[in-house]
C-alpha positions as CSV (number, residue, x, y, z in Angstrom):
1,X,-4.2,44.5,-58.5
2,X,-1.5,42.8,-61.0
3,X,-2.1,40.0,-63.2
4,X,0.4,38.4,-65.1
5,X,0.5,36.1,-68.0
6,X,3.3,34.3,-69.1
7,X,4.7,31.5,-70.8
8,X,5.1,29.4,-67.7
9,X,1.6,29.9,-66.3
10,X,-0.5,33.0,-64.8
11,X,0.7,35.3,-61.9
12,X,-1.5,37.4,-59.7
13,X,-2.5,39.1,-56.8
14,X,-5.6,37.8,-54.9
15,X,-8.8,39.7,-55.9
16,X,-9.9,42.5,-58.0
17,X,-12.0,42.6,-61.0
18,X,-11.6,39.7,-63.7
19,X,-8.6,40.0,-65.5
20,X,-6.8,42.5,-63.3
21,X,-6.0,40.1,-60.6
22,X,-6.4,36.4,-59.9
23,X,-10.0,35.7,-59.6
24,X,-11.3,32.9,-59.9
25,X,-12.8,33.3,-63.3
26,X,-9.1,33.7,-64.6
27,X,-8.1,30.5,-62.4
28,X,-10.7,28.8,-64.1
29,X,-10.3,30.1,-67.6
30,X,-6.7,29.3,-67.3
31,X,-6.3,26.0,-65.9
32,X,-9.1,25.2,-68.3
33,X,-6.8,26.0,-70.9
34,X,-3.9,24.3,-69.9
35,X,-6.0,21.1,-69.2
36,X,-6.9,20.7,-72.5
37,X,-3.4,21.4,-74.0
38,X,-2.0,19.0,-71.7
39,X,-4.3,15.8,-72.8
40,X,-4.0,17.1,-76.4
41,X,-0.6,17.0,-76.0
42,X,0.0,13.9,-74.0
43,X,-3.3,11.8,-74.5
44,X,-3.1,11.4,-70.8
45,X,-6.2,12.4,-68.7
46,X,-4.2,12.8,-65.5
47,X,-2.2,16.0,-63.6
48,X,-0.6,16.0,-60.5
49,X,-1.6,19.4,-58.6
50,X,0.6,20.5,-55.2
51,X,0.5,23.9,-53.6
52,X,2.3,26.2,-51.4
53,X,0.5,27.2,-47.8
54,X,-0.2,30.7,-48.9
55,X,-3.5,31.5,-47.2
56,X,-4.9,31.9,-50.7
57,X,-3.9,28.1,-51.6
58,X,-7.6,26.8,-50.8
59,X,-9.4,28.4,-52.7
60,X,-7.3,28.3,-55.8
61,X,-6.6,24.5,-55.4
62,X,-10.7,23.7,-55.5
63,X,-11.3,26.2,-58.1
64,X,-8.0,24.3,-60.2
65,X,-9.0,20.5,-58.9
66,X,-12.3,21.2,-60.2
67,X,-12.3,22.9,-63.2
68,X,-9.9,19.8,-64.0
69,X,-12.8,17.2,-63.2
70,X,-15.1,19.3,-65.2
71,X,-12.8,18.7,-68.5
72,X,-12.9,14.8,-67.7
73,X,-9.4,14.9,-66.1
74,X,-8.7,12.7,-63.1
75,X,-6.3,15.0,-60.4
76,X,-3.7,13.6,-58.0
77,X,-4.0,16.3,-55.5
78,X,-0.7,16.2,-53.1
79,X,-1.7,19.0,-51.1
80,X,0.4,21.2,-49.3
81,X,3.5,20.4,-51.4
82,X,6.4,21.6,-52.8
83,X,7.2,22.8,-56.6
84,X,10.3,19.9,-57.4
85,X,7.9,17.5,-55.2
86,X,5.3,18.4,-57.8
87,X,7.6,17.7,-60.7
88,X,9.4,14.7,-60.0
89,X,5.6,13.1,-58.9
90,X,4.5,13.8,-62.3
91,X,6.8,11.4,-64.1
92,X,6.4,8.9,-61.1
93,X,2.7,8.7,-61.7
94,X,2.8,8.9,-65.7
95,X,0.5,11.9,-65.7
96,X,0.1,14.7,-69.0
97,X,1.6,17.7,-66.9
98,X,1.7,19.4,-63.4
99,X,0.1,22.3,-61.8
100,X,1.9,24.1,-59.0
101,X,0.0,26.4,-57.0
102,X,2.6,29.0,-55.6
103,X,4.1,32.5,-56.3
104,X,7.4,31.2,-55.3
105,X,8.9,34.2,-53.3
106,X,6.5,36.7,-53.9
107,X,4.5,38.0,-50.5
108,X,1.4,36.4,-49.9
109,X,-1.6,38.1,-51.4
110,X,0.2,36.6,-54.5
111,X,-0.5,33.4,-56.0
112,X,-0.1,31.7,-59.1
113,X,-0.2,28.8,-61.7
114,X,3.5,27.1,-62.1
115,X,2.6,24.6,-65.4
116,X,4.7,21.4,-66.0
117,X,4.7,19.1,-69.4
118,X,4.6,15.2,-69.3
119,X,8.2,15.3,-68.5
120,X,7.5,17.4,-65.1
121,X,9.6,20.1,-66.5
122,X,8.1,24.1,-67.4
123,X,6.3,24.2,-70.8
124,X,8.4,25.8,-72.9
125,X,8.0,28.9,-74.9
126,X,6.0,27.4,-77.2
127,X,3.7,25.5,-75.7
128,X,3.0,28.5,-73.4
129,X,1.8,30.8,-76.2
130,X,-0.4,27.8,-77.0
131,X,-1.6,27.8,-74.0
132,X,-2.1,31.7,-73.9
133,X,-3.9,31.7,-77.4
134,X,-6.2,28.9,-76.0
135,X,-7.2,30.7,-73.4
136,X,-8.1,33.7,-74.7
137,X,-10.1,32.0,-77.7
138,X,-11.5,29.7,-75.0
139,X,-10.9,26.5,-77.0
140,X,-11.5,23.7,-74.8
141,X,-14.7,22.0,-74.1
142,X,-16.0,20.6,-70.5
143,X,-17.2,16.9,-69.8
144,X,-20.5,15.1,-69.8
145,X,-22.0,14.1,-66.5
146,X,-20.9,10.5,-66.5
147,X,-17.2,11.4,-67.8
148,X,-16.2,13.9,-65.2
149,X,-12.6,13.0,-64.0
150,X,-11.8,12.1,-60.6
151,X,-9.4,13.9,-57.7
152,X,-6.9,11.2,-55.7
153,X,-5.2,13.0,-52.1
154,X,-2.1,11.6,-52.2
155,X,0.0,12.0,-49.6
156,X,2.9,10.1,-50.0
157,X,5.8,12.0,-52.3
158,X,7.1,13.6,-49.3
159,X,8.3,10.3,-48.2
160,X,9.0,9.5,-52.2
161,X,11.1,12.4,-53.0
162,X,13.0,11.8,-50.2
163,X,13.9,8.2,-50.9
164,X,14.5,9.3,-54.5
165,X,17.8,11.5,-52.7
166,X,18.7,9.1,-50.6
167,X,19.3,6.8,-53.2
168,X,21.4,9.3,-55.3
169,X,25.1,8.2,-55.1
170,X,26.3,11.6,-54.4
171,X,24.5,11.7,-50.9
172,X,26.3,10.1,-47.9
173,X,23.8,9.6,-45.1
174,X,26.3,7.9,-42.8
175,X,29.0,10.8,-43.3
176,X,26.3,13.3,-42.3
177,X,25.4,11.2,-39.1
178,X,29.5,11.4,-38.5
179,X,29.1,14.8,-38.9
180,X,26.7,15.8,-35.7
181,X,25.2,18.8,-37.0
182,X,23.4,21.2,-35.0
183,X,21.0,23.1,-37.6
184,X,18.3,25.9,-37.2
185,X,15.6,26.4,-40.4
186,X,13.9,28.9,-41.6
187,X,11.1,27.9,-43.7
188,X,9.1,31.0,-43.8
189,X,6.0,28.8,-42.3
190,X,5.1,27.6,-45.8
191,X,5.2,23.5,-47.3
192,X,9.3,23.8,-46.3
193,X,8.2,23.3,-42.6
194,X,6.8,20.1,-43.2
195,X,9.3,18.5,-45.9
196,X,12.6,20.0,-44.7
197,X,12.8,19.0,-41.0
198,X,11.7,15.2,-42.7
199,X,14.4,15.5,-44.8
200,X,17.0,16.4,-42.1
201,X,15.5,13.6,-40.0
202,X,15.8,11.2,-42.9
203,X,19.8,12.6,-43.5
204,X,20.4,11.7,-39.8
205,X,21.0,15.6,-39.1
206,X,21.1,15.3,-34.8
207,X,19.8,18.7,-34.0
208,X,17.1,20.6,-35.7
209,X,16.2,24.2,-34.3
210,X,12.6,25.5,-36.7
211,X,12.2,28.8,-37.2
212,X,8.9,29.5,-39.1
213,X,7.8,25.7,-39.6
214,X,3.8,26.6,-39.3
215,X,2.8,26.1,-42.4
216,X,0.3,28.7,-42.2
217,X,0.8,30.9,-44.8
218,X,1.8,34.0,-42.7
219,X,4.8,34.6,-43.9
220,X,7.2,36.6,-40.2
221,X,9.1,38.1,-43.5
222,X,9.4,38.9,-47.2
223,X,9.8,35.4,-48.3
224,X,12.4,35.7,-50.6
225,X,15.4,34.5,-49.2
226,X,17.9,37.6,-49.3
227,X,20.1,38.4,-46.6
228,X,17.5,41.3,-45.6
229,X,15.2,38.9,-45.0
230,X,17.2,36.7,-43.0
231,X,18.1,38.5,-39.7
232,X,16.1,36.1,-37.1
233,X,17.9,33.4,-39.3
234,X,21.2,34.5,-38.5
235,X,20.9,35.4,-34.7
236,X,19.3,32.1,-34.2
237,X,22.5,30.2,-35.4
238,X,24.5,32.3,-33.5
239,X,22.3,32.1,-30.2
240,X,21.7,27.9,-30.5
241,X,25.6,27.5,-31.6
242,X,24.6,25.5,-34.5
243,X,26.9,24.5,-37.4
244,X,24.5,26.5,-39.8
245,X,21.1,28.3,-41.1
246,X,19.5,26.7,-44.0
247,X,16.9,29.0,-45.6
248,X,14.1,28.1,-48.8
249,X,11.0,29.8,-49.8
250,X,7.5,29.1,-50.3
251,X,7.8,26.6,-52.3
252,X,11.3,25.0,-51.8
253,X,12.8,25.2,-55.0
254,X,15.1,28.3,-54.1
255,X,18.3,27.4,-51.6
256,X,20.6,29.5,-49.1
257,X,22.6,28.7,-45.7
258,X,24.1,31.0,-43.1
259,X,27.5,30.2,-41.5
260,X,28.2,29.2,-37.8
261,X,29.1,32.8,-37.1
262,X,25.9,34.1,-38.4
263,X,27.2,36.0,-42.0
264,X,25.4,34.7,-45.4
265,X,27.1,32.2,-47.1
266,X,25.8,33.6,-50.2
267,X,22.5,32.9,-52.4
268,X,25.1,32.8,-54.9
269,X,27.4,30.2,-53.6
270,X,25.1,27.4,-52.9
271,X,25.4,26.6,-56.6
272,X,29.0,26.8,-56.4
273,X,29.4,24.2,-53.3
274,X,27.5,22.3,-54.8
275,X,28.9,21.4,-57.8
276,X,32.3,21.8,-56.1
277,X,31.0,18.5,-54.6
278,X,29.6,16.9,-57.7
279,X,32.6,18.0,-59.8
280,X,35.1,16.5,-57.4
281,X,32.8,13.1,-58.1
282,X,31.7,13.3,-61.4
283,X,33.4,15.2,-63.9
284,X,31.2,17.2,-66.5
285,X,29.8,20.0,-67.5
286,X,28.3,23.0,-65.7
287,X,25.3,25.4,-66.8
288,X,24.1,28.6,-65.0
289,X,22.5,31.7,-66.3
290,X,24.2,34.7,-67.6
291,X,23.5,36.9,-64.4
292,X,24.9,33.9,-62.0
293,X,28.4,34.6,-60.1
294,X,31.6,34.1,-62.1
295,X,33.1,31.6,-59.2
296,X,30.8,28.8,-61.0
297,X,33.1,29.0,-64.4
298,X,36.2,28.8,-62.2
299,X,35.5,26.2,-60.0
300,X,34.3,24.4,-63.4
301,X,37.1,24.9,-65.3
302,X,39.2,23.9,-62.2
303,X,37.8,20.7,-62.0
304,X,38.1,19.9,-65.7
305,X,34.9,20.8,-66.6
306,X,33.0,23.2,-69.1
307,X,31.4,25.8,-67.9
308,X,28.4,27.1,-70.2
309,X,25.8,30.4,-70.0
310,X,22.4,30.3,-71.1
311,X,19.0,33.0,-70.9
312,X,18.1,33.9,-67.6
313,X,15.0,31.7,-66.8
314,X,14.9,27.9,-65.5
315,X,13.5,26.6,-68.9
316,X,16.5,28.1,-70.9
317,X,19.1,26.9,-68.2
318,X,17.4,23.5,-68.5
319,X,17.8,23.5,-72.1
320,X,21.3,24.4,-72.3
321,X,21.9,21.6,-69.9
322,X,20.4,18.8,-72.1
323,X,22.2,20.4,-75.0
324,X,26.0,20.4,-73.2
325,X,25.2,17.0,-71.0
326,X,25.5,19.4,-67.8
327,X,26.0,17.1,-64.5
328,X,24.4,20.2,-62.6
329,X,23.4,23.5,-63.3
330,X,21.1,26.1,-62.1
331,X,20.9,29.7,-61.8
332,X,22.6,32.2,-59.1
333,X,19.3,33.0,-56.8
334,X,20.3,29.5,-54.9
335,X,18.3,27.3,-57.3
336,X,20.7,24.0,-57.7
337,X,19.0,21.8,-60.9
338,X,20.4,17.8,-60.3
339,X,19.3,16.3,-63.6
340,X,20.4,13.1,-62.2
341,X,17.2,12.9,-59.8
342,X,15.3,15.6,-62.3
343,X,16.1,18.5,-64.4
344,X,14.3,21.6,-61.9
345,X,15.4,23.4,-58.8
346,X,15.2,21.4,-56.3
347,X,16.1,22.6,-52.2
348,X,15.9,19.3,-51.1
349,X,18.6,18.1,-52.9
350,X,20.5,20.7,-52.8
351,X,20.6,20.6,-49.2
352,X,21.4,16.8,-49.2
353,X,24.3,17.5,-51.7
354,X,25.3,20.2,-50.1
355,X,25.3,18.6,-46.3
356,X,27.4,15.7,-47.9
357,X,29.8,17.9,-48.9
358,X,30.1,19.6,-45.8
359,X,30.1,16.7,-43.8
360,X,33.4,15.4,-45.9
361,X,35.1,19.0,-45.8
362,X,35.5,18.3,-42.0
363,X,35.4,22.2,-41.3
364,X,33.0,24.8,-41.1
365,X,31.0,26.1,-43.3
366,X,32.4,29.6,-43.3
367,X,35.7,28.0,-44.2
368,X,34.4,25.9,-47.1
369,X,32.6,29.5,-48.1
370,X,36.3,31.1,-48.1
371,X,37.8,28.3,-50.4
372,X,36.1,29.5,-52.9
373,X,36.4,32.6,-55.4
374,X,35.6,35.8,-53.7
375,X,33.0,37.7,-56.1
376,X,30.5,40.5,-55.7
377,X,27.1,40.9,-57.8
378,X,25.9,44.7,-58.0
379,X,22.2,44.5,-59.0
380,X,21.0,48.6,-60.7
381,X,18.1,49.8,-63.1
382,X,17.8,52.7,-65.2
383,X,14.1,53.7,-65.8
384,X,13.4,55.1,-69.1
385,X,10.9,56.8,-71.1
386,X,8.0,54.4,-72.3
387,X,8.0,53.7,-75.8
388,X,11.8,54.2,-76.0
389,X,13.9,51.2,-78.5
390,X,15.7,49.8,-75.9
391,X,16.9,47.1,-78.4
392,X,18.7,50.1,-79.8
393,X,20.3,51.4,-77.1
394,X,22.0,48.1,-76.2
395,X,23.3,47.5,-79.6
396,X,25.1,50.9,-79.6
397,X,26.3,49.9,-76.3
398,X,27.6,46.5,-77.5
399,X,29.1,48.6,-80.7
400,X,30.9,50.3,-77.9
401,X,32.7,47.1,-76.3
402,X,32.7,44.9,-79.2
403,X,36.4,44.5,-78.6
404,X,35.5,42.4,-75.4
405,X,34.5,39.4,-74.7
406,X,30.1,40.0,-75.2
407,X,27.1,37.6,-75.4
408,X,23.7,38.9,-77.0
409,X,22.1,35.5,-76.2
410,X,19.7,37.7,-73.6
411,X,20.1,41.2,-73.2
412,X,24.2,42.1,-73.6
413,X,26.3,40.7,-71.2
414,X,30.3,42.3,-71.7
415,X,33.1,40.5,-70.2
416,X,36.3,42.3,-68.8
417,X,38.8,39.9,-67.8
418,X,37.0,38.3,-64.6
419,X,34.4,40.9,-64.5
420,X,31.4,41.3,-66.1
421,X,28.5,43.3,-66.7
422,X,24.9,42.1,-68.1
423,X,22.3,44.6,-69.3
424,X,19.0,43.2,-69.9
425,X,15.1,44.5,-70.2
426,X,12.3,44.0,-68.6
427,X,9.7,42.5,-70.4
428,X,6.7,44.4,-68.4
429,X,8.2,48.3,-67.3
430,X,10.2,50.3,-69.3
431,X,13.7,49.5,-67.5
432,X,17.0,47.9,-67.9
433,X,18.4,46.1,-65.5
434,X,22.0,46.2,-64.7
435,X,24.2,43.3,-62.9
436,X,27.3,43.6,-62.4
437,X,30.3,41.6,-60.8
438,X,33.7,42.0,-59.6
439,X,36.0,41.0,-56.9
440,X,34.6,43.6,-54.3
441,X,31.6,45.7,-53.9
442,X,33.8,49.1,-55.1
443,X,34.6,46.9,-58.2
444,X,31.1,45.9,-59.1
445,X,29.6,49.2,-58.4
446,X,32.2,51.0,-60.1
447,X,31.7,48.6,-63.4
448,X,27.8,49.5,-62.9
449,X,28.2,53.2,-62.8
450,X,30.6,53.3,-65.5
451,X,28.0,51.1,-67.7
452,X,25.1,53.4,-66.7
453,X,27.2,56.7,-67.6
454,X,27.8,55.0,-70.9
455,X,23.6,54.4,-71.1
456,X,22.7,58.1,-70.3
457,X,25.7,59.5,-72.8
458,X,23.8,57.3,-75.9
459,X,20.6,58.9,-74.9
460,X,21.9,62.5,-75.0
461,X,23.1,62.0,-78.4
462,X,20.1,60.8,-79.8
């Protein structure tokens, strides 16, 4: 059993003794925590709470809904929902925070706690050691009988958050109706089944073929949308001779499309489209993370634009976007962040965005994926001893390269010409983890093993 506790909320597999897996005790102590930080913080008695349909999402919602009544809090409860559903309803209704019940693409006898601030955005670092420390100490305190707060099922942000896209500028409903295209889904029968094919329906998309749309909770597949994992996608677009695939996970915020001839556009690339789109409209800025694709910068820069890295994680891509003005950002596992409708990943908009775009290139998709920058992403580990000063070790590393182009902003990432390499470590096993990019497979790999021979040299000398 695995239990996790981070910044952004608590992690867990279903079951298992009290703080070695997600039982409900934790559920409890946790959410009671972040309750009370969340009206300290905002003043607000309200949170918005939305869930995934992960067989486990019950249970956890009525242990969450009511340990929130039990504080005094009054709970909009969306149900089966979706994570940017959940954040862009907690502005709309003026509430203190967000809980999102989901493990995003982790298989299904996880589950977890996503936690938003007032602004519907992840707390940050701070405010989730607050959280943290409150919980442990258990400072909060429960309600008397005639203050208990009171739970709302609210329904209706499916139909919201799609209105709230259809009103962005950016997306063309009546070029997409021009467009005729013939789509197949895969939304791994989780909350996507029931808010993608409304989407599509709202976009005027004429033919939509579901693949996994119970949302049941069974996942047919490892839900996290990787090529591996996308196999019935792909012979399904070939077989129905639809323009494309479009793939999300559990909880929608994570974005990925397979091309009319049944190869993977690329986790990687929906970014990129995307803000080639945007860019061609809106000239600005661009933010990804440091272990996103390289074709980002250069489609940027192309454009006009200026292209910026921050920490891997959505909260420190988010940041670096307010502090740059960033017209779009997001990060390289198909998570596309449109601060002009709200700053998370968002699928939904992504795919509205994206479709646009399509729908104006006039061709298909594979063509649109080969206008762009060819790169390759070569993901390694090295496992080391426990205990060992990994800090260490990447600084003689970076001593190594410190002719080239390097960023210590997370981990070491080194630069060579249009290649790079980023080296970062875990913050739970004693490994680092070792992307690496470049305009083929051979490249990438070769950059990798070069990196890792340099790793294993530095720990026979010392």
């Amino acid at each position: 059993m695995t239990l996790i506790k981070s910044i952004s909320g608590i992690r867990g597999t279903i079951g298992g003794a009290v703080g070695d897996g997600l039982t409900p005790l934790d559920i409890v102590k946790f959410t009671s925590a972040y309750g009370a930080w969340a009206v300290k913080k905002s003043g607000i008695k309200k949170i918005v709470v939305g869930r995934d349909a992960r067989i486990s999402g019950t249970m956890v919602n009525n242990l969450v809904t009511g340990t929130l009544l039990g504080l005094g809090i009054d709970v909009i409860d969306l149900g089966l929902s979706t994570t940017p559903t959940v954040e862009v309803a907690v502005t709309g209704e003026n509430a203190a925070g967000g809980i999102i019940l989901t493990a995003s693409h982790n298989p299904k006898q996880w589950n977890a706690l996503k936690l938003l601030n007032a602004a519907g955005e992840f707390i940050s670092d701070t405010d989730g050691k607050e959280v943290l420390e409150m919980a442990e100490n258990s400072d909060f305190k429960y309600a008397d009988v005639n203050d208990l707060g009171k739970v709302t099922l609210d329904n209706s942000w499916l139909q919201k958050h799609i209105d709230l896209i259809l009103a962005l500028p950016l997306v063309d409903v009546a070029a997409i109706k021009k467009a005729r295209f013939s789509v197949v889904i895969d939304c791994v029968n989780s909350t996507g089944g029931i808010f993608i094919p409304a989407l599509l329906q709202a976009l005027g998309v004429e033919t939509v073929h579901e693949l996994y749309c119970e949302p049941d909770g069974n996942f047919p597949h490892n839900p996290e949308p990787l090529p591996e994992n996308l196999t019935d996608l792909s012979k399904e677009v070939q077989a129905k001779r639809a323009h494309l695939g479009i793939a999300v996970d559990p909880d929608v915020d994570r974005l990925c499309f397979v091309c009319e001839d049944g190869n993977m556009f690329g986790e990687e690339y929906t970014l990129v489209a995307v803000t080639d789109y945007v860019l061609q409209n809106n000239k600005g800025n661009t933010v990804s993370n440091l272990s996103s694709t390289r074709a980002l910068r250069d489609v940027t820069e192309k454009e006009g634009g200026e292209y910026h890295a921050a920490a891997v994680g959505e909260v420190n891509v988010v940041n670096k976007m307010k502090e740059v003005n960033a017209v779009i950002g997001g990060e390289g596992n198909g998570g596309v962040i449109y601060p002009e409708l709200h700053y998370g990943r968002d699928a939904l908009v992504g795919i509205a965005l994206f479709l646009t775009h399509l729908a104006k290139y006039g061709k298909s998709i594979s063509s649109l994926r080969m206008s762009y920058p060819g790169y390759f992403i070569s993901k390694n580990k090295i496992t080391l001893t426990p205990g060992m000063d990994i800090d260490a070790l990447l600084v003689k590393i970076e001593e190594k390269y410190s002719k080239h182009p390097h960023s210590t902003i997370d981990g070491l990432k080194i630069e060579f010409d249009k290649e790079w390499v980023h080296l970062r470590k875990s913050n739970t096993e004693p490994i680092i983890r070792i992307y690496s990019e470049g305009n083929s497979e051979t490249v990438a790999n070769g950059l990798a093993n070069k990196i890792i021979a340099d790793i294993k040299e530095v720990l026979q000398v010392n």
